[in-house]
C-alpha positions in Angstrom: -82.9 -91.2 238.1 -80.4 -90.1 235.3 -81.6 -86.4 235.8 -81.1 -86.6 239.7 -77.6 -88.4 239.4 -76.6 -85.7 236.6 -78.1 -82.7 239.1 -75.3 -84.6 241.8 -72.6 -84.2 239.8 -73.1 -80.2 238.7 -73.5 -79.8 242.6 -70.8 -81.0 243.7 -68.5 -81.2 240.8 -65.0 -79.2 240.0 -67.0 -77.1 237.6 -69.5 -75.9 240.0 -66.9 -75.3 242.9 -64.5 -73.1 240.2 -67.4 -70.9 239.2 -68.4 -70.4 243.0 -65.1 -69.3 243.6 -65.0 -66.9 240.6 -68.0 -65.4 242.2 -66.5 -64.7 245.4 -63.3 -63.1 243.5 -65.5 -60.9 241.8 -67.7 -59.9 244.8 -64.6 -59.2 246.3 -63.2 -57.4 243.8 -66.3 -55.0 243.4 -66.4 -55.0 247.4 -63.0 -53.8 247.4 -63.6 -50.6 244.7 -66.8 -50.2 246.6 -65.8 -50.3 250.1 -61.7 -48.5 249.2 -60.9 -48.4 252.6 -57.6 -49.5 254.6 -58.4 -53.0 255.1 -59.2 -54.0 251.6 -56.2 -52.4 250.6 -54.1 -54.6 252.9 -56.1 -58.0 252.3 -55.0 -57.4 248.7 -51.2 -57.1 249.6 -51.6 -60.4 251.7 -53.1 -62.0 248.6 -50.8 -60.6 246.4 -47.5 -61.3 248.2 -49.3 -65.5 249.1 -49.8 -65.2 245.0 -46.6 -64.4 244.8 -44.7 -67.5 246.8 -47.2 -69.6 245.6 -45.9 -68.7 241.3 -42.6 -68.6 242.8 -42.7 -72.4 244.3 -44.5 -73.4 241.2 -41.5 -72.1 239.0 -38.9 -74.5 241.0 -41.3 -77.6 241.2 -40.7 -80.7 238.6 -44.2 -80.3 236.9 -45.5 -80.4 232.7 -45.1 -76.6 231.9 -48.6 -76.9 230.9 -49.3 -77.2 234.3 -46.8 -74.5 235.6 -48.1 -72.1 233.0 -51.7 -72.7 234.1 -51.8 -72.0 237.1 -49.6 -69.1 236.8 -52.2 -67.5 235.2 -55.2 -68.7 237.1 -53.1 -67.2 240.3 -52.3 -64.0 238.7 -55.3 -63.0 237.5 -57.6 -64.2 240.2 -55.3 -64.7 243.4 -58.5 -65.0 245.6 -59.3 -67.8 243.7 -56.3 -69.2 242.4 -54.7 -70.1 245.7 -57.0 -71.7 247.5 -57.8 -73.8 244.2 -54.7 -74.9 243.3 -54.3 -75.8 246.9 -57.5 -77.6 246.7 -56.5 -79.8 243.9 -52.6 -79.8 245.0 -53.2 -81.6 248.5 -56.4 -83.9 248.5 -57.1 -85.5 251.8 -54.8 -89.1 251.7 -53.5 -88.5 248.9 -49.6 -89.0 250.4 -50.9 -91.4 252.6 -52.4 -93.7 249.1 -49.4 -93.3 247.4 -46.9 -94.2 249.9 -49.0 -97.1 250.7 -48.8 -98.5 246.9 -44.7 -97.8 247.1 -44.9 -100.3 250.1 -47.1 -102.9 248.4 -44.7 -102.9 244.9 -42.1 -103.5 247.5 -43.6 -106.5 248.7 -44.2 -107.4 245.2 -41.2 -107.2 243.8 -39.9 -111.0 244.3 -42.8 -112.3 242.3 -42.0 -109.6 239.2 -38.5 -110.4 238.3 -37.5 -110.8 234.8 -36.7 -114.0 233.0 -33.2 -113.6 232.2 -33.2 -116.1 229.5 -35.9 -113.7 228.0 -34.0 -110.7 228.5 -30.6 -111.7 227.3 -32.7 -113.0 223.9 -34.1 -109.4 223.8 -31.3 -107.7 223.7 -29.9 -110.2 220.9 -33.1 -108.8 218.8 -33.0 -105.0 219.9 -30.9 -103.1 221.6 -33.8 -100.4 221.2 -36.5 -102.5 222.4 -34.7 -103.8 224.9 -34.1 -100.3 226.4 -37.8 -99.7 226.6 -38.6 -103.0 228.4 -35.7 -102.1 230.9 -37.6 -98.7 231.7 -40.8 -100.6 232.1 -39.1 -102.8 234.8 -36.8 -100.6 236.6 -39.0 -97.4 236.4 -43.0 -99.6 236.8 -41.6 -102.8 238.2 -43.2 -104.5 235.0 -41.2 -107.2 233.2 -41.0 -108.5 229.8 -42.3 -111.8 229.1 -42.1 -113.6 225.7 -44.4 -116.8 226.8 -47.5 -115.2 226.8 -50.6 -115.0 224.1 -53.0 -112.1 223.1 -56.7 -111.7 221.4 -57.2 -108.6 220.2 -61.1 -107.7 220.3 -62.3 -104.8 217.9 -65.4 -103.9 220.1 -66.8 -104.5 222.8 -69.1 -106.7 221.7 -66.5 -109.6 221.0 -64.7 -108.8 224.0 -68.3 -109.4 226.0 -68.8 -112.6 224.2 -65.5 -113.5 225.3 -65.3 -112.4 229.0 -68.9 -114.1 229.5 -67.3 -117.3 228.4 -64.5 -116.7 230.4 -66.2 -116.1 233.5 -67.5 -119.2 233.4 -64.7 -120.7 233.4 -63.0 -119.6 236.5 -62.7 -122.5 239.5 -60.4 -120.1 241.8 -60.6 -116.8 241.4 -61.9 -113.1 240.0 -60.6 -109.9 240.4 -62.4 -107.1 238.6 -61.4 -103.1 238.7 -63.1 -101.0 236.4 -63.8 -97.1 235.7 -67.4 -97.3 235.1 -70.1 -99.9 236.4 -73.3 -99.1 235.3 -76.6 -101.3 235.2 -77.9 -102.4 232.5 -78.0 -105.7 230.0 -74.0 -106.1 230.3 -73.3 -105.7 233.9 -76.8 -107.7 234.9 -75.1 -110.5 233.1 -71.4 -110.3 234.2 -73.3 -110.0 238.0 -75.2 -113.1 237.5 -72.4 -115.0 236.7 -70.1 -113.6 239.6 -73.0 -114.1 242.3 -73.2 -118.4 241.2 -69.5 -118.3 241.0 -69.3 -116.9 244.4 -71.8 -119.8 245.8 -69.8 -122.3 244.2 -66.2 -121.2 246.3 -64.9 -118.7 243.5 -63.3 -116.3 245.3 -64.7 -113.0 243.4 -63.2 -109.1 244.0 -64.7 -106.4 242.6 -63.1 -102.8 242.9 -64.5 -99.7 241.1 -64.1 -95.6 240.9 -65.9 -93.3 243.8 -66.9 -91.6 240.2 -69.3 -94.3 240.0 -71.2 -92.8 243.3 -72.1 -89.3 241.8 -74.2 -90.7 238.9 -73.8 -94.5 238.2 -74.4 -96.7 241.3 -76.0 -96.0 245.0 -73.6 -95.5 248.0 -74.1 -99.1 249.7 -74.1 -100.7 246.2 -70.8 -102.8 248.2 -73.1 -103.5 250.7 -75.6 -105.6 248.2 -72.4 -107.2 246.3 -71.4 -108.1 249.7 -74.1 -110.2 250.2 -74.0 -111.9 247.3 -71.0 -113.0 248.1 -68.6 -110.8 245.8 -66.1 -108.7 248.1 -66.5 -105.3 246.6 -64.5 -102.1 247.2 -64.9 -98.5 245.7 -61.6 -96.7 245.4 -61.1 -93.1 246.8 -64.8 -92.7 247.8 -66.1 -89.4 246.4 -67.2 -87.0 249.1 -68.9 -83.4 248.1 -66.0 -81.0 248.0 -64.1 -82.8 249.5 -62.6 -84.4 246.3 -62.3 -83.4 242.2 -63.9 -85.4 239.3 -60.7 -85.0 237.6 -57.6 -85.8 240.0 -56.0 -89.6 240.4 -59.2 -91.8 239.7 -58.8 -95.0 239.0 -59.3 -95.1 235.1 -58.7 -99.0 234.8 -60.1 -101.9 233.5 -58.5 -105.0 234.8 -60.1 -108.3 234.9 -58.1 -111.4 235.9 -59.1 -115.0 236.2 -57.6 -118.1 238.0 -54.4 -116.1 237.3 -54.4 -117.4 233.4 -56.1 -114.9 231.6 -56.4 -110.9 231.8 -58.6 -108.5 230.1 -58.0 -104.5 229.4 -58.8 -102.1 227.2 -61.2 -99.6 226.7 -64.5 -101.3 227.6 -66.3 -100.5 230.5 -69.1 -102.7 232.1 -72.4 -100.6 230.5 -74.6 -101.1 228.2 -73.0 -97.9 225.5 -69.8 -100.0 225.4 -71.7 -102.9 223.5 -74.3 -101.1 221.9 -77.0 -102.3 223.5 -77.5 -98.3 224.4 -76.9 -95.4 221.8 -75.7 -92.4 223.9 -73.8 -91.1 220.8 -73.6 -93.0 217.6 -72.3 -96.1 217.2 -69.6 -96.5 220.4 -66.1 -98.1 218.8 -64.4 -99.2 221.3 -61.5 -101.8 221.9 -59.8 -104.4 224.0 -57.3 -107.4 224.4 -57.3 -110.9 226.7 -53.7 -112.0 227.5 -53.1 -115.3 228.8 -49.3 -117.0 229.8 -47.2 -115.3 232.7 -47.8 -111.9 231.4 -50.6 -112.4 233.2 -48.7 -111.8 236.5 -48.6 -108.2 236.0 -51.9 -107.5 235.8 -52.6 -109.5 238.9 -50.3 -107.7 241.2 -51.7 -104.6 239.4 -55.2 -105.2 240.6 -53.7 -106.4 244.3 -51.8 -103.1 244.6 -55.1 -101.1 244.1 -57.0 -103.4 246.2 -54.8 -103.3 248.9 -54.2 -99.7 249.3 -56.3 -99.6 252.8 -56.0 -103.7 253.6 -55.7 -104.4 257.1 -53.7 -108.0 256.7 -50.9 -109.4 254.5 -51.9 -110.3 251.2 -51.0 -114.0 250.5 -50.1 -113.0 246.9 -48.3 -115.9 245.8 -51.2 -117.8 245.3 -52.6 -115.8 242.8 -49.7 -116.1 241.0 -49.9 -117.8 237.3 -50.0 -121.7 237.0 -49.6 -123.7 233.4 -52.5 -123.9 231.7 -54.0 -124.2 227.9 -54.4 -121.3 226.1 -57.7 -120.6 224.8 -58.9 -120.5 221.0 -57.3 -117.6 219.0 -54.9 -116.3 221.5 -51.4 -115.9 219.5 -48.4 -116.2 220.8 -44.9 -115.2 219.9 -42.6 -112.1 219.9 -42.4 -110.0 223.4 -45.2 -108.2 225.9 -45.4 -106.1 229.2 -48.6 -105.2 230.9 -47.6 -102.3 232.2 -49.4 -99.5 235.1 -49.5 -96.0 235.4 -49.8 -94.2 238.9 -49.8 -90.3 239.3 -47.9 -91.0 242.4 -44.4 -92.1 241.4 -43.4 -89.1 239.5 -43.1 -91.1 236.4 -45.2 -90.8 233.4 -45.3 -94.0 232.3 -47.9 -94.2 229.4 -46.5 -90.8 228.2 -43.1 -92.4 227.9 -44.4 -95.3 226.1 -46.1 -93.5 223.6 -43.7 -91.0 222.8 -41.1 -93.7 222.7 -43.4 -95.0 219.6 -43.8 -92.0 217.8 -40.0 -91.3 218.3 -38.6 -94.1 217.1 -41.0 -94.7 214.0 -39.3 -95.5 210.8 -42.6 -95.9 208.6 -45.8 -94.8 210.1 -47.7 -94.5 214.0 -51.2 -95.1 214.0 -53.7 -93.8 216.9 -57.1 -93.7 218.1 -57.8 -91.6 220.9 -61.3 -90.4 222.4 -59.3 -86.9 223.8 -57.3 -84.9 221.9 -55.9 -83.1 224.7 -51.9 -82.3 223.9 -49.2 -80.7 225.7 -46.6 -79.2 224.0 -43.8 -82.3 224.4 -47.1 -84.5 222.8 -47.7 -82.1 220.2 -43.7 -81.7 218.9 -43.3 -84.9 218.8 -46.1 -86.0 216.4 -45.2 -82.9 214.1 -41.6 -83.9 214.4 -42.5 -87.6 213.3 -44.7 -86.5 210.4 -42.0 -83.6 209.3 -39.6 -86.8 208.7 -41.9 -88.5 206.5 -43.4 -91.0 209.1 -47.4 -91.8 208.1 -48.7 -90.3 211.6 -52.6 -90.5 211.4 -54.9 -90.2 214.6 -58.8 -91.5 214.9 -60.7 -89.4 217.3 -65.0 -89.1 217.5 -66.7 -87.5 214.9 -69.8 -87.3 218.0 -68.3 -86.8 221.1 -69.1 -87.9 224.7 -68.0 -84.0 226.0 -68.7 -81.4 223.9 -66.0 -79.4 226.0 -62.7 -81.8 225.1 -64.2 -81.7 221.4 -64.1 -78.4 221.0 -60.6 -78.0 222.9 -59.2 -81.0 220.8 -60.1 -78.7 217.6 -57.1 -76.5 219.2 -55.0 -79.0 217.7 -55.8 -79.9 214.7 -54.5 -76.7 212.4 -51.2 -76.6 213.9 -50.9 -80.5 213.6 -52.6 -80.8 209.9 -50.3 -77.9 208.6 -47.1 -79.7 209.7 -48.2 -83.3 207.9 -50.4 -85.0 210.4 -53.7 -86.5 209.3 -56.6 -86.0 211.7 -59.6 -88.3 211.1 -63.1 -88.1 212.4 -64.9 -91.4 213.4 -68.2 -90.2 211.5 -70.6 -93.2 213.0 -70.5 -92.0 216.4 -67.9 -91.8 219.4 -64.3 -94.4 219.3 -63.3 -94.4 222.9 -60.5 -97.2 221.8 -56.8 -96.5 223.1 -54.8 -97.7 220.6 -51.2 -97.5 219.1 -50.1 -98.9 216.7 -46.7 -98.9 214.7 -44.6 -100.0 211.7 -46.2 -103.8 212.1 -44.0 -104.8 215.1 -45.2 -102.5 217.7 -48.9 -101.5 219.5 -50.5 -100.7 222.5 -53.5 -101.5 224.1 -55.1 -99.9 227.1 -57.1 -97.2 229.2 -54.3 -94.6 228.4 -55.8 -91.6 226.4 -53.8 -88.9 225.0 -55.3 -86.2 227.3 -53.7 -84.7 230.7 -55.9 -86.6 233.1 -54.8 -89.9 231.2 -50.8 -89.3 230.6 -50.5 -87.2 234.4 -53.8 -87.4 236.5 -55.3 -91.2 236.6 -54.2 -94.6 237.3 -54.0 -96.0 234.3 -53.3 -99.2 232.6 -52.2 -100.8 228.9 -49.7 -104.2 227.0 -47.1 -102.9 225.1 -46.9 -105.5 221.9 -43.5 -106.1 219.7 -43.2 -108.1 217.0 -46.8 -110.5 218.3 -49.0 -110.9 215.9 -51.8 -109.3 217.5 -49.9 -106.4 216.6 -51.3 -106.9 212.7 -54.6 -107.3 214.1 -54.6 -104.1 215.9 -52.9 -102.2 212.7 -56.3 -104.5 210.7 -58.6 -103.3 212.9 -57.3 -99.2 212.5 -57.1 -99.6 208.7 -61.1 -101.2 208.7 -62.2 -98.5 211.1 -60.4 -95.6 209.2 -63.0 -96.8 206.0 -65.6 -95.5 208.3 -64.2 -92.2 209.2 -64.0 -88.1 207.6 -60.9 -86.6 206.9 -60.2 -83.4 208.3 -58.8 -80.8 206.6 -57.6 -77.0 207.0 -61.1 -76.1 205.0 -62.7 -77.8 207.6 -60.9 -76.4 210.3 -62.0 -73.0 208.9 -65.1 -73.2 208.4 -65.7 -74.6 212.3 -67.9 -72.1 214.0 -66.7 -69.1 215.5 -68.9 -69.6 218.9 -66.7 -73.1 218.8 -63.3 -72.0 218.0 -63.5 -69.1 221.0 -64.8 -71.6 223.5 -61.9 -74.0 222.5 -59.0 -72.0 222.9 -60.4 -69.7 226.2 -60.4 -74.0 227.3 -56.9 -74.2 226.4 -55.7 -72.0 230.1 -58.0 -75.1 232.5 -56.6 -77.9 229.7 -54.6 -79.8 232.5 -57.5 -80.0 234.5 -59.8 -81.1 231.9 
C-alpha cells in the first residue's frame, strides 16, 4: 500500500510536473536548432518578450527577494518553462476565492477576540517592548494577549498522547481537530475510538485534515467512513493531479480544542512515528504544549476559520466560546500568552515576525530546534547579527533526516552561520521535528512554524508565544536535556561533507522557496 501511495505522489507531484516541463524546454530547444526555420525563430521572440513582462512584474511585486531572485532565473534560463510554472504555482484554482473567504470570517470574529484592557494596560506597565509585539499580534493576526491562561509543555509526543487520550475523554460538548498528517496506525486507531463513543454519546466532534493526506496517507472517501461514525470530517484544499502543488498553502496545523477549555499544538501529528511506536528514522523528538484559560479562544476561532472556509450557514460561534472551568494537573499559570495563526493570504508573515522579533531583541542567548534549515537572507542576518553581539544563538536540527533533499540544502547554511558565531547541533538519535524557541528565560514559542520557506511564507501555520510563564523554563529544560543527546558541528565537519552532497545542496539553493 506504502509503495502504491509513494508511486501517487512521484506521479503527480511538483517534482514530476517540473522535470516534465524541463523536457519539453529541451525538446524544444533542440527542435528549434534542428528545425531553424521562421517560425521557431518567432515563437522564441514571443517567449522571450512574455519572459520579459513576466521578470519585469516580478521586479515591482511585494515578495521575499528569494522568491524574486528565483524565479528570475528559472524564467531566464528556461522561459518555456518558467512561465507557465510560475503561473502554475502563482494562481492555483480558489485560491483568491479561500482567502477572501477567511478575511470575511475574521471579520465576523472579531467581537469575540478583543483584548482585555485591564491585561493590556498591565502589559505595557511591564514592557513597553513586549507590549509592542502583542499589539502586532492583535492588530496585524487579530490574536490577543491574555494573562489568565495556563500551559503544559510536553517534550514528546509520547506525553502529549498520554495527555490528549485523557483529555478526550473528558469532553461533554465538543471536539475540533485539524491536523497536517492523519495516518493509521496504534495512535490514530485510539484517538478514533474515542471520537466515534464520544460522538454516540452527543459530543459534537469535527475533524478537518490536509488534501496531502489523499496522495499517500488516507483513501479519498476516508470523510465518508468518519461520517458515519458520527465525526463531521472535512479535508482542506482537496489535492487533485496537476491541478494543485505539494508545496503551496497546505494547511500545516495541529489544533485540537475541547469543550472550549483546553487546546493542544505543536509538532505532533496523529501517526504512529510521532510516538515511537514506528521508527521511520531514529528516534522521532518531537514536541507540544496544552493551554487551558481564555487563551483558548484563539485557537477555537482558529480552527472555525479553517473549517468554515466553504460553509454554507452562519457559524453560531459564540457557543464555543470559553466557559470557567478547573485547570487540569500541571498546567502553570502566570506571566502573558497569544496563540497566534499564520495564513499565506494576508500578506503578513506572521511566524517570521515573531521569530525574528526574538532573535532581535535577545540580550543573553536564543535557543532553536527546527526540522528545516531552510534560510532566506533576512533569516540568515539576523541570527549572524545576534551571535556577532555576543548573544548564545544555538539551533537543533536532525542528525537523520525525514528529506534527504532539505538536509543537504540546510548544509548550505551551516559554514556561513558557524564562521560568524552560531552553533549548529545535530540531533544524533534520529530526526527532532520540534518547533521550538526559546529565549533569555522569559520568552518561547511553541508551534507548527519551521524555519523553512514553506513554513514562514507558504502554509497555514500555527504556534503560543510565552513571556515570562513558566513553561517558558520548561521549554529552555527540555532544549538543554535534548542538546546532551546531540553532535556539534563544526567547519571540519562541514569540510569533510561529501562532494556529491555539497553540489546537490547549493544547485538546491535556486528551487529553495519552493522546497
Amino acid at each position: 500500500m506504502r509503495r502504491i501511495r509513494g508511486l501517487w505522489k512521484l506521479l503527480f507531484g511538483r517534482t514530476t510536473i517540473f522535470v516534465v516541463l524541463i523536457l519539453i524546454q529541451i525538446a524544444v530547444l533542440f527542435g528549434g536548432v534542428y528545425l531553424l526555420d521562421e517560425k521557431v525563430i518567432v515563437l522564441n521572440y514571443v517567449v522571450g518578450v512574455i519572459a520579459a513582462v513576466v521578470i519585469i512584474y516580478l521586479l515591482n511585486i511585494q515578495q521575499n527577494s528569494s522568491f524574486k531572485l528565483m524565479w528570475t532565473i528559472i524564467i531566464v534560463a528556461t522561459p518555456i518553462i518558467g512561465v507557465p510554472f510560475y503561473f502554475f504555482i502563482k494562481l492555483q484554482p480558489g485560491t483568491r476565492v479561500i482567502g477572501e473567504r477567511i478575511n470575511e470570517i475574521i471579520i465576523e470574529e472579531e467581537r469575540l477576540l478583543l483584548p482585555d484592557k485591564d491585561t493590556v494596560n498591565r502589559l505595557m506597565t511591564d514592557s513597553g517592548q513586549e507590549y509592542g509585539l502583542f499589539k502586532y499580534l492583535y492588530e496585524d493576526g487579530n490574536y490577543p494577549v491574555y494573562d489568565n491562561s495556563g500551559a503544559k509543555y510536553f517534550p514528546s509526543g509520547e506525553t502529549k498522547y498520554a495527555e490528549l487520550l485523557d483529555q478526550l475523554e473528558s469532553a461533554t460538548d465538543f471536539i475540533f481537530m485539524e491536523y497536517f498528517i492523519i495516518d493509521k496506525g496504534e495512535m490514530w486507531d485510539s484517538v478514533l475510538e474515542i471520537l466515534e463513543r464520544k460522538a454516540r454519546e452527543g459530543v459534537e466532534v469535527r475533524l478537518m485534515y490536509d488534501g496531502t493526506c489523499m496522495m499517500s496517507l488516507l483513501p479519498r472517501n476516508y470523510p465518508a467512513k468518519l461520517q458515519a461514525m458520527g465525526i463531521d470530517c472535512k479535508i482542506f484544499s482537496p489535492m487533485r493531479p496537476f491541478l494543485t502543488t505539494h508545496q503551496n498553502n497546505r494547511d500545516h496545523r495541529k489544533i485540537i480544542v475541547i469543550d472550549g477549555r483546553t487546546g493542544f499544538t505543536g509538532g505532533v501529528n496523529l501517526a504512529d512515528e510521532y510516538i515511537n511506536r514506528r521508527e521511520r528514522f531514529g528516534h522521532w523528538k518531537d514536541t507540544a504544549v496544552m493551554i487551558q484559560g481564555e487563551a483558548v479562544n484563539n485557537l477555537t476561532l482558529m480552527f472555525l476559520q479553517m473549517w468554515n472556509i466553504d460553509a454554507k450557514k452562519k457559524e453560531q460561534y459564540y457557543k464555543y466560546m470559553y466557559k470557567p472551568s478547573r485547570p487540569s494537573v500541571g498546567v502553570k499559570f502566570g506571566g502573558y500568552m497569544a496563540p497566534f495563526g499564520d495564513s499565506p493570504y494576508d500578506n503578513e508573515e506572521v511566524g517570521k515576525r515573531v521569530y525574528l522579533d526574538i532573535i532581535n531583541r535577545a540580550n543573553e542567548y536564543v535557543h532553536i530546534t527546527t526540522p528545516y534549515l531552510i534560510l532566506d537572507e533576512e533569516m540568515t542576518n539576523a541570527l549572524i547579527f545576534a551571535a556577532q553581539r555576543g548573544i548564545d544563538v544555538k539551533i537543533i536540527v536532525p542528525h537523520i533526516p525525514d528529506k534527504k533533499y532539505a538536509y543537504v540544502l540546510a548544509r548550505t547554511h551551516y559554514p556561513e552561520l558557524i564562521r560568524k558565531g552560531v552553533k549548529i547541533y545535530e540531533y544524533t538519535p534520529g530526526f527532532i521535528h520540534a518547533k521550538n524557541f526559546s529565549c533569555d528565560d522569559e520568552k518561547a514559542v511553541v508551534g507548527t512554524i519551521n524555519l523553512d520557506f514553506r513554513s514562514l511564507y507558504l502554509h497555514f501555520e500555527c504556534a503560543v508565544y510565552f513571556w515570562k510563564n513558566a513553561i517558558v523554563h520548561d521549554v529552555e529544560d527540555d532544549f538543554q536535556e535534548t542538546l546532551k543527546k546531540c553532535q556539534r558541528i563544526t567547519l571540519k565537519n562541514c569540510q569533510e561533507y561529501s562532494l556529491v552532497g555539497k553540489i546537490c545542496g547549493k544547485a538546491l539553493r535556486l528551487v529553495a522557496p519552493l522546497m
